[in-house]
N, C-alpha and C positions, 0 to 999 in steps of 0.2 A: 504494500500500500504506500501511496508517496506522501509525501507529509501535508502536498496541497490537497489532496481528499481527507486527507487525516484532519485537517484543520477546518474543514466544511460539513464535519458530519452534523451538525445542530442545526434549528431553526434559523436561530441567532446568528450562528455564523453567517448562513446562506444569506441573510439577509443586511449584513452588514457589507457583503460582497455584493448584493446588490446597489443597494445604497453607493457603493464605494463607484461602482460602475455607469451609477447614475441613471440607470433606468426603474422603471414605476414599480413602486414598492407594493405595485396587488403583484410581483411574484416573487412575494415575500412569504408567501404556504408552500414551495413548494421545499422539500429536501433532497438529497441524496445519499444512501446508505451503501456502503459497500458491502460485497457479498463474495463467497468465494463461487470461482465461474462454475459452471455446470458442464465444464467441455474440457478436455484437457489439447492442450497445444504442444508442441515442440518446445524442448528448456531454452534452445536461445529465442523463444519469440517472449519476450516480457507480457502480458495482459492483464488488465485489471476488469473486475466488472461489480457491479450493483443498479439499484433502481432509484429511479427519480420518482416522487412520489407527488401526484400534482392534485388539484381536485378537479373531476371530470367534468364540471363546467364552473369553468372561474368569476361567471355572473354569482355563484351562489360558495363562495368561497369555502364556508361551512359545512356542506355538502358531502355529498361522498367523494372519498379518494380513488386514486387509481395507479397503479404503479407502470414506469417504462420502464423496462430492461435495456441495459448498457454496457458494452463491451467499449474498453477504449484499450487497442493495441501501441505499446509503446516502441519507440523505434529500438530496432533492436544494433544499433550502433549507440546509445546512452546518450548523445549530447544535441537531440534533434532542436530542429527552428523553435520558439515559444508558442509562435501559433497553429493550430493542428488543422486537422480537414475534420470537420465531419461530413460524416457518408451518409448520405440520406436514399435509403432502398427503392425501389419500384412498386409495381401494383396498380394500383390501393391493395392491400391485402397482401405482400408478400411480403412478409416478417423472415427473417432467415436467419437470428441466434440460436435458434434449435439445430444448426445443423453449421458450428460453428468452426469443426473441426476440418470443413471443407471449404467453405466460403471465406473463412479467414485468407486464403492464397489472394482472392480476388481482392481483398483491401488489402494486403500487403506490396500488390505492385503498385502502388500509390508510396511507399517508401521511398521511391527513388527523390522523391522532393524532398526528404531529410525532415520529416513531421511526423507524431504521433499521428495515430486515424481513434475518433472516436465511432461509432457508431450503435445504432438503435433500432428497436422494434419497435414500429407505430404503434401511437395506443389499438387496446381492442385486438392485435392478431400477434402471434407467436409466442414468446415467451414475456410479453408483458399482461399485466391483469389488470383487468377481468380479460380471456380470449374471448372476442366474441365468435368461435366455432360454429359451424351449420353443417353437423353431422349430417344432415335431414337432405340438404343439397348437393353435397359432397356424393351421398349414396345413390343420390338419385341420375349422375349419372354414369355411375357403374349400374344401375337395375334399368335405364330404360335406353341407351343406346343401341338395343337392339327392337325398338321401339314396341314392346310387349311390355305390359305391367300382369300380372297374377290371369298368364292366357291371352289376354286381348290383347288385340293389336292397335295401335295407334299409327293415328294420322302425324303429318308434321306441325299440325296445329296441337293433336292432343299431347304431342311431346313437350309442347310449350306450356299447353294447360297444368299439364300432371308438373313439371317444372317451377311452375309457378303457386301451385297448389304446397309445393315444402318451401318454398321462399317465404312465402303466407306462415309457416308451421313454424319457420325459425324467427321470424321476425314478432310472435307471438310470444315466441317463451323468451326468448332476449329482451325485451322491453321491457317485461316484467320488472326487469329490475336495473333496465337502464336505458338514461333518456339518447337515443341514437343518434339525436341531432347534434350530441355533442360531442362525435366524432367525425368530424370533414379535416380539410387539408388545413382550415385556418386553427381548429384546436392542435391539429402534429405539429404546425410551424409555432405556435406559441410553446410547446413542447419543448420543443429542440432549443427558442432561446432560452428559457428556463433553465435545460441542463446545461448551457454553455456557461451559463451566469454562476451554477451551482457550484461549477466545478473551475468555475475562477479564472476564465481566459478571458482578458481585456480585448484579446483580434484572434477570429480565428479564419476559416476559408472553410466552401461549402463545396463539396463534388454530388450532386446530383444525378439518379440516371433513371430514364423513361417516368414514372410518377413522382420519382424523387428530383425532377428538374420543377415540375408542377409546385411542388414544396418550396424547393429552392426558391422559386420567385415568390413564393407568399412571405418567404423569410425577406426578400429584399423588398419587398412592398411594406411589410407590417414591421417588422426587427431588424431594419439595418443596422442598426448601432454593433458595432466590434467587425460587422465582414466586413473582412479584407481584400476578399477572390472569392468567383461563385464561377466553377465549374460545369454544364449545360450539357451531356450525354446522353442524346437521343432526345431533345427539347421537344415538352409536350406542354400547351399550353394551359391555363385556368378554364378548365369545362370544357376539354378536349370532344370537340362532335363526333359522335358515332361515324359521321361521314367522313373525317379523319383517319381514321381506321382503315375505313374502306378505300382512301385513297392513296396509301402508305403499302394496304395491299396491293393493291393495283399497279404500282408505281414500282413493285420489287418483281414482281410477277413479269412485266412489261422488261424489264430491265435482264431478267432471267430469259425470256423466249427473244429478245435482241440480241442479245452474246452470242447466246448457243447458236443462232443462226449467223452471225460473224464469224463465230469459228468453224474453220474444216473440219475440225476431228469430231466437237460436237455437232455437226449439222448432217455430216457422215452418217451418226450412229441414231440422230436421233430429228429426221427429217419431219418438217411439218409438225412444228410441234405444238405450234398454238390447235390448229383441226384437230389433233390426233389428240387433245385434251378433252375438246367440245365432243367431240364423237363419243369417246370415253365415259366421259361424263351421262350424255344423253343415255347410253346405254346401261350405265350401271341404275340408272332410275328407273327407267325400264325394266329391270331383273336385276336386283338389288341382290347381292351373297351375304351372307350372312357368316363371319369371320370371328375370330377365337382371338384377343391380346391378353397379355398380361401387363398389370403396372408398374412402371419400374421402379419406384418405392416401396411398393408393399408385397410384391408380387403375386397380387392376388388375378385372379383372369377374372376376366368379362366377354362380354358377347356384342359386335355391332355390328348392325344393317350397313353393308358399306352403299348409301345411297350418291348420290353426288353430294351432299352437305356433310356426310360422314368422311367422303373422298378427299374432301377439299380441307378438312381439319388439318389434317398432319402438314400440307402442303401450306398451310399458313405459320406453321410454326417452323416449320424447314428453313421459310423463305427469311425468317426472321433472324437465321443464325447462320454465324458466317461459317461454319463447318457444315453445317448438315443442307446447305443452298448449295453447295456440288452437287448434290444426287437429287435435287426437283427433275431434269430430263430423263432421270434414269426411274426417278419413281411415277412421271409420268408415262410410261411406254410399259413397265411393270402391271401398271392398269389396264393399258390397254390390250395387254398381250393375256391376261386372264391370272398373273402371278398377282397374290396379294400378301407375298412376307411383307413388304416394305410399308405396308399399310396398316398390319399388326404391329407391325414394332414403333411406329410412328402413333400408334393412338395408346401405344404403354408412358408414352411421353405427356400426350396429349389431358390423358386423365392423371397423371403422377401430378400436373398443372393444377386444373380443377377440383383435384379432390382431394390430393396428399395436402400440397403447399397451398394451395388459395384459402387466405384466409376469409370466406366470403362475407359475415357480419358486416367485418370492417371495410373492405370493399364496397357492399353495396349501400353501406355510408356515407363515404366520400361522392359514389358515382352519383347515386339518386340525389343530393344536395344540389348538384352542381350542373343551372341548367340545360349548360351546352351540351350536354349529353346525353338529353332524353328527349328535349324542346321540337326537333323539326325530324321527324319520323318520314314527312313528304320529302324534304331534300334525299333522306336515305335512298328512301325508293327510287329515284332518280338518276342516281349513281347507281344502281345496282341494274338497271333499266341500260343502263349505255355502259356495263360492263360484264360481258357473261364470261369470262374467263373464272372471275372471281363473285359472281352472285350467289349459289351454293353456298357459300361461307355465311351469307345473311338469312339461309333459312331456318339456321337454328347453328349454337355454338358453346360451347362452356364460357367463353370470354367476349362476346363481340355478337353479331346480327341482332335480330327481332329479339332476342335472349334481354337487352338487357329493356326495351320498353318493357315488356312481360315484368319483368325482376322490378322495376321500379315501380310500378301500379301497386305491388303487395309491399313495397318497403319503404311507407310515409314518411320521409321525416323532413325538416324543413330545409327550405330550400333558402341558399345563401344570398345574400345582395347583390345586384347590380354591379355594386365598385367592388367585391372579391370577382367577377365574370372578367372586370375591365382589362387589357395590356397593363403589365406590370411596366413602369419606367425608370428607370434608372441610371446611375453613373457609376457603379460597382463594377470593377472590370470585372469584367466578362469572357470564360472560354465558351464556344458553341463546334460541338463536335458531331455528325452524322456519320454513317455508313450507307455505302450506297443501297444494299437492298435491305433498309431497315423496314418490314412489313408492318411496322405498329406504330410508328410514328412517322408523320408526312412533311416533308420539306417544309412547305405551304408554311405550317405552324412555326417549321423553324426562323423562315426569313422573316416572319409575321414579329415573333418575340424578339430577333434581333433587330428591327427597324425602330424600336423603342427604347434600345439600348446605350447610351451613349458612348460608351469605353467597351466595346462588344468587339473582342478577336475569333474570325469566323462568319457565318460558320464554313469549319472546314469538314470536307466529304471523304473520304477513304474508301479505298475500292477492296470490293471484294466483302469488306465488312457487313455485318448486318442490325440488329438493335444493341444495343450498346457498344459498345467502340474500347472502350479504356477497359480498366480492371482485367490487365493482363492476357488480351486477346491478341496485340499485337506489340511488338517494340517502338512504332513510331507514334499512337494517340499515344503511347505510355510516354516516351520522350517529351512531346509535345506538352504534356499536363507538368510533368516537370520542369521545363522551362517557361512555362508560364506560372506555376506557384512560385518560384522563386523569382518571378520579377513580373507580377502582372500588368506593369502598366508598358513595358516591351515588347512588339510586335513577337511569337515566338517564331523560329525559324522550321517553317515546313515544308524544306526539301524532300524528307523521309518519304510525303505522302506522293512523290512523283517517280521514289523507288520502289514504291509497294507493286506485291505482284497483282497482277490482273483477275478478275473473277474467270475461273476457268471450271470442268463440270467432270465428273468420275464418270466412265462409260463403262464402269464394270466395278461391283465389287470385290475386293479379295477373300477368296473363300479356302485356299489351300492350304492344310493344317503344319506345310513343308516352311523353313523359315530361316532365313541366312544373320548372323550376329556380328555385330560390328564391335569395338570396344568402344568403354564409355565412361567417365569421370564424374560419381557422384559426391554429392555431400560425405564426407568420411572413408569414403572406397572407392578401386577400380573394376572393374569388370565387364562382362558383356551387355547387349541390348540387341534386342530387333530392329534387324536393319529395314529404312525405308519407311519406320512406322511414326506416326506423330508423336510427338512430344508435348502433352498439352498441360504439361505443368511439371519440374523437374522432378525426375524418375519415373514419371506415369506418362504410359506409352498405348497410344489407341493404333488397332492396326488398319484402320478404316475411317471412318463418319462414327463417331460413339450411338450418333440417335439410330441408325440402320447395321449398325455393326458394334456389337456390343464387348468385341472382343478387346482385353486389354491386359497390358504388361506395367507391374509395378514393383520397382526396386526401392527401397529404402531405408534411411537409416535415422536413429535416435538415439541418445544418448544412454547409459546402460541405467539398466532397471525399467525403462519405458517400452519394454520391445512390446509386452503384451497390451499395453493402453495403447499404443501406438496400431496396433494388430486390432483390437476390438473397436478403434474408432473408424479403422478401413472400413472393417466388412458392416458396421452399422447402416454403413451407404448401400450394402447390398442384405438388408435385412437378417442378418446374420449377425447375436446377440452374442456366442460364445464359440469358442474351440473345444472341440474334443478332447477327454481327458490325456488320450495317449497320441503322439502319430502316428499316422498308417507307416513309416519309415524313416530311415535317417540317413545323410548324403552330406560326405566328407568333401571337402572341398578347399582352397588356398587359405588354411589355417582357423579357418570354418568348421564346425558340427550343422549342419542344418536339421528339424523337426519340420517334417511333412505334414501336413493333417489338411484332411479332404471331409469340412464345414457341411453339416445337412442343410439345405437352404432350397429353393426354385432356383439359383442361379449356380449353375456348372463352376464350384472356384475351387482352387488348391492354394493351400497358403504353406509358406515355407519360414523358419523363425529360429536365427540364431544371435548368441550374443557372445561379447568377450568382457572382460573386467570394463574398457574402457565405451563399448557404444555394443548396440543390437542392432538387428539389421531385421529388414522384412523382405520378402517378395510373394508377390501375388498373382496367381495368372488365372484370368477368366474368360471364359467360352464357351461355344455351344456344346451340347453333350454329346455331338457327332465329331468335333474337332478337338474338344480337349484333353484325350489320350495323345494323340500325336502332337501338339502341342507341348504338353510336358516331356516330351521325348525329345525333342527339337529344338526346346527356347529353353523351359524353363528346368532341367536337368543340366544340361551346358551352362549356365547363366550362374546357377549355384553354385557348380565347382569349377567354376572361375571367377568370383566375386575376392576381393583382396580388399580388407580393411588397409587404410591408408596409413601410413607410417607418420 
């Protein structure tokens, strides 16, 4: 604990630091308690965590409380800048300290600016309380995607009704005991300044991405006082239109069937690609399959009608991510050709969305408040009207079409003013960062918020990228946010983005369980890796698209004593709570013992687990259950006994 939390644990204090700061003493209730975290991290990444404890609506100060949950990583070099980022999440509704031992990487590559990162759970979802959870929604669509409830069949209308009929059921029991209206973006942004204030930074700087830019500008609308730099990834504006959405998809979609028709290789493999979607389409509604996923959280299976609005789900989230937008030509023609693995393993993604991580309460809190998003249902239809590539996505959706009018009819609560709808204005430098196929937020919106901006660098476009840009997806927005946090009022210099590679498209996946090893230099050791295969965060190695090739190679190391917390926080990501008492085998290796053991789970893994006096080492390889015998035989046996702790 640092001695500046140590010295804010009181009302008193918190309030003297406000005072000191100079801003309005009504957020003088709130505190900050430290707590030990609930996740363990790696020993050189320092972390602190507790809760902000605010009242859930500050008209009624007296009131009921409510706590945020608060992760603040500190730099793990010990003498970072005084002023920190905070990282303000996405959504509405996607809280992500429950799953801190993964996502933490993602705020880490914001280190390179030399800053602690603080970060938070919106009130209402993850690990801040009350959650407002909607078990009720969440199951509704694992039980009706196959549009059958107890026998009957349903319409695409009845899919909406019965949908809205548990939206009705959660928004009934949650009210009970709390007033919903006083969770939208402007209760999270007076949030976030409250904990800034708590926790006693005079300046700090904001990174924003996709709903957390929406935040971001409510903070410089309502709480300028202390930003420094407000970082803009994936800019979404105050009351983001459903038509938005739709043109974001549009606009990423358009940008995928131009490429691939500019390139040889892809126009080769995958001719006529816009028709050969519409046809696909047309047909699959016509004689709908009916298909078996599993979710990749929990991994539980479900059942869905692949109609063209079920077709078109995965293909929105594809487009959305700069890795799995390679294979839209190849999961388009997949369709057409009568193959529907790609469409199973894309809707395991699809519902892990909806129903693992969406926090829906809080979600459709913020959306239903905030006009621009329910207001003009005629414009929707419009755009959908002069776009059939992408109209299937508005007949019904976990996150997007006719879904969320439905959702808002059953989820009352009040709607915000006018001047919260307005352009935010300001002089706060400003980074604004897009990706070119970003399918969830639409340019439009971005040049719209930057024409408001006065000190606004951007925005800049990245190719190849898709929604969100920074947080470790590439080296050059990562450079970029670096040299703009350390001198925001300096043009930054973005040659990087005219060395990036081109959006280009997979015309085959790799399926052979045969695998050639290169050497490889990690954290504490050398040894081998799979040659050829991604590296999407160091040691962890995908030998494909993660979201259609689930296949993957992980080496690792941590300091000793942590091998097993290190091991149990892996497979928690693959629903896998413990290891077998014995292992199935033991393999001698460069000064190495390794312990085998093959985890009872849905997901084919083998974990391997050895340690010395001074570090433990992991590796982990996971596969299909047709590939990953030969696999172990070819990666991950070789990889073992050639792994060399480093001297």
């Amino acid at each position: 604990m640092t001695d500046k939390i140590r010295d804010l644990l009181s009302v008193s204090a918190a309030a003297a630091a406000i005072q000191l700061l100079g801003l309005s003493t009504a957020l003088a209730e709130v505190r900050f308690d430290p707590v030990e975290c609930w996740f363990s991290l790696p020993r050189d990444q320092p972390v602190e965590c507790g809760y902000l404890t605010v009242p859930e609506d500050r008209e009624a100060p007296d009131g009921p409380e409510i706590r945020i949950a608060v992760v603040v990583l500190r730099h793990p070099g010990g003498d970072p800048e005084p002023d920190p980022i905070l990282r303000l999440h996405g959504g509405p509704g996607g809280g992500y300290l429950s799953y801190m031992e993964v996502a933490w990487l993602d705020d880490a590559a914001l280190f390179g600016a030399n800053r602690d990162i603080i970060a938070f759970d919106q009130r209402g979802q993850g690990m801040s309380e009350p959650s407002l959870d909607c078990p009720e929604i969440s199951r509704a669509y694992f039980e009706a995607n196959d549009y059958e409830i107890a026998g009957e069949r349903l319409s695409a209308e009845g899919f909406l009704d019965y949908l809205g009929a548990q939206i009705d059921a959660c928004y009934d029991r949650v009210s009970q005991s709390h007033n919903l209206s006083n969770y939208d973006t402007a209760a999270n942004a007076a949030d976030a300044a409250d904990l800034m204030a708590a926790l006693g930074y005079e300046t700090y700087n904001i990174h924003g991405s996709s709903y957390g830019t929406t935040l971001a500008l409510a903070m410089m609308r309502r709480h300028p006082e202390g930003i420094r730099s407000v970082i803009l990834d994936a800019p979404s504006p105050p009351g983001e239109a459903e038509a938005s959405g739709l043109v974001a998809m549009r606009h990423a979609f358009e940008e995928v069937l131009a490429t691939c028709a500019a390139d040889a290789a892809c126009a080769a493999a995958f001719p006529d690609l816009r028709e050969t979607w519409l046809e696909t389409l047309a047909r699959l509604d016509a004689d709908p399959p009916l298909i078996e996923a599993v979710d990749d959280y929990t991994g539980e299976r479900f059942q869905v009608l692949l109609n063209a609005a079920n077709a078109t789900m995965p293909l929105r989230f594809s487009l959305a991510s700069a890795s799995a937008v390679r294979t839209v030509p190849l999961y388009v023609y997949s369709l057409s050709e009568g193959n529907f693995d790609l469409a199973a393993r894309g809707w395991g993604g699809v519902l892990a969305r909806a129903g693992s991580f969406l926090g829906w309460g809080s979600s459709l809190s913020v959306r239903c408040a905030e006009p621009g998003s329910i207001d003009d249902p005629a414009a929707v239809e419009r755009l959908v009207a002069e776009s059939p590539t992408i109209a299937a996505f508005y007949d019904h959706g976990p996150l997007g079409g006719r879904m969320k009018f439905v959702a808002c009819k059953n989820w009352p609560v009040e709607r915000v003013s006018d001047e919260e709808m307005a352009p935010v204005r300001s002089d706060i430098p400003t980074l604004m960062l897009v990706g070119q196929v970003d399918a969830a937020t639409a340019f439009e919106d971005a040049q719209e918020i930057a024409a408001n901006l006065t000190r606004v660098h951007g925005m800049y476009v990245f190719p190849a990228l898709g929604h969100i840009v920074g947080l470790g997806s590439h080296d050059c927005p990562a450079a970029i946010e670096a040299a703009f946090l350390n001198d925001p009022i300096a043009t930054p210099d973005t040659s990087c983005i005219a060395e990036m590679a081109p959006l280009t498209f997979l015309t085959e996946l790799a399926t052979s369980g045969e695998v050639s090893l290169v050497a490889y230099e990690g954290t504490g050791y050398a040894g081998l890796v799979p040659a050829g295969w991604n590296e999407l965060r160091p040691g962890v190695f995908a030998r494909s698209d993660p979201s259609v090739d689930k296949t993957l190679y992980l080496q690792l190391s941590a300091p000793a004593g942590e091998a097993d917390d290190m091991a149990l926080a892996v497979l928690a990501d693959f629903g896998i709570t413990n290891l077998p008492d014995q292992p199935m085998r033991r393999i001698s290796g460069e000064g190495l013992t390794w312990d085998v053991f093959v985890p009872a789970g849905v997901v084919p893994i083998i974990v391997a687990r050895a340690e010395t006096d001074a570090a433990g080492y992991l590796a982990v390889l996971v596969a299909s259950r047709g590939e990953i015998d030969g696999l172990a035989e070819s990666l991950l046996i070789p990889a073992l006994e050639a792994l060399e702790p480093a001297m």
